[in-house]
C-alpha positions as CSV (number, residue, x, y, z in Angstrom):
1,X,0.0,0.0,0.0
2,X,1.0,3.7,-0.9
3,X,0.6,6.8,0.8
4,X,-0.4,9.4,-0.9
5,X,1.5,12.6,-0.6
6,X,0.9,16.2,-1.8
7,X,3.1,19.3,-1.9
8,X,1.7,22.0,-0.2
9,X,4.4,25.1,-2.1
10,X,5.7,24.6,-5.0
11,X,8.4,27.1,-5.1
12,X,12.0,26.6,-3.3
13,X,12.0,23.2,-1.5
14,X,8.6,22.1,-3.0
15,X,10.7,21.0,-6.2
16,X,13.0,19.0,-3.7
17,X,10.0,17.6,-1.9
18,X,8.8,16.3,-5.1
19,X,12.1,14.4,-5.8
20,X,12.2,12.9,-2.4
21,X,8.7,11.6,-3.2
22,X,9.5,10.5,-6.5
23,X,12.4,8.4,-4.5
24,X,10.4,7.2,-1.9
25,X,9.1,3.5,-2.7
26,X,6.0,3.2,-0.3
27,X,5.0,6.6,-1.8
28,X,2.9,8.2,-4.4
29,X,3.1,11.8,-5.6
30,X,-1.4,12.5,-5.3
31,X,-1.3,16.2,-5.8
32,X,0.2,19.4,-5.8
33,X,-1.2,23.0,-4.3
34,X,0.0,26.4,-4.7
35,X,-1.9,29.8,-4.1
36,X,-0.2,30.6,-7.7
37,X,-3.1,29.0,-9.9
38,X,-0.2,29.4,-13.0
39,X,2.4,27.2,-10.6
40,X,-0.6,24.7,-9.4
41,X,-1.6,24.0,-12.8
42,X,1.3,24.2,-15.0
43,X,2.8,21.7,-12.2
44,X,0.3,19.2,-12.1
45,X,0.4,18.9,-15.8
46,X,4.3,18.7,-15.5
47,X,3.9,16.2,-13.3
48,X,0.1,14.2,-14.1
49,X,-1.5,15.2,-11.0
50,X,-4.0,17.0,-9.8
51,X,-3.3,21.0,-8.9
52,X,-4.9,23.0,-6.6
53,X,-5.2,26.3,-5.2
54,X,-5.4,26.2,-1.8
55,X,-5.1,23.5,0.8
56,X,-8.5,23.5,1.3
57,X,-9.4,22.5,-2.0
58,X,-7.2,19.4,-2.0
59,X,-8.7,18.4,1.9
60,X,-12.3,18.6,0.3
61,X,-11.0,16.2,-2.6
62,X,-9.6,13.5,-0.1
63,X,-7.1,12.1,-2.8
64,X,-4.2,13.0,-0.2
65,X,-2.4,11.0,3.0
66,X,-0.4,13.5,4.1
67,X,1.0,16.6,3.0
68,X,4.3,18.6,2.9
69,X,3.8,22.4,4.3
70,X,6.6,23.6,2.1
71,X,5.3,27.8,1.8
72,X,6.2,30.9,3.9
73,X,6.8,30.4,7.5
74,X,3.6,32.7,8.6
75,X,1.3,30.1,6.7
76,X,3.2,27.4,8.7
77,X,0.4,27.3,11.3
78,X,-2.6,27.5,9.6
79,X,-2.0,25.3,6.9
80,X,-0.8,22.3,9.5
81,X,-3.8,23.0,11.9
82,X,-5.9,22.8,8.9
83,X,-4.1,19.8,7.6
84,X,-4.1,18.1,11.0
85,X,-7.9,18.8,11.7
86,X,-8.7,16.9,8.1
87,X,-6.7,14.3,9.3
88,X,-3.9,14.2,7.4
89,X,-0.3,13.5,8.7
90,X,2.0,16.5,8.1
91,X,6.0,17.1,7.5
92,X,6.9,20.8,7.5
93,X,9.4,22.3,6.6
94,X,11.4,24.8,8.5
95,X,11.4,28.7,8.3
């Protein structure tokens, strides 16, 4: 069985996230989300998954496991309460 992870940030060390994903055997790459509609969407076509625009939108379509905060530290919070209240486990990354 896979989990299935998304990147939550697509800019910086979402790219990296992405490759560790892409190495990791018991895992599957379900989605990506970015608050950049150009960098969810030209990214999910890059990579054959579904974008999104908000973290939100990709907790209401329940393809996801868990989910890598990878975005500016002030969003760190919300986004993992968020992501933690929808039950999904959560790796963030630091500021």
């Amino acid at each position: 069985m896979s989990l299935r992870h998304a990147i939550v940030g697509l800019n910086g060390f979402g790219q990296r996230h992405i490759e560790a994903i892409a190495a990791t055997p018991r895992a599957v790459l379900a989605a990506v989300v970015d608050t950049d509609h150009a960098t969810a969407i030209g990214m999910s076509r890059e990579l054959g998954v579904p974008g999104f625009d908000s973290l939100d939108e990709l907790i209401a379509a329940g393809i996801a496991d868990s989910v890598s905060i990878v975005t500016p530290h002030r969003s760190h919070a919300p986004l993992t309460t968020s992501a933690l209240q929808a039950g999904l486990h959560v790796y963030v990354e630091k500021p």
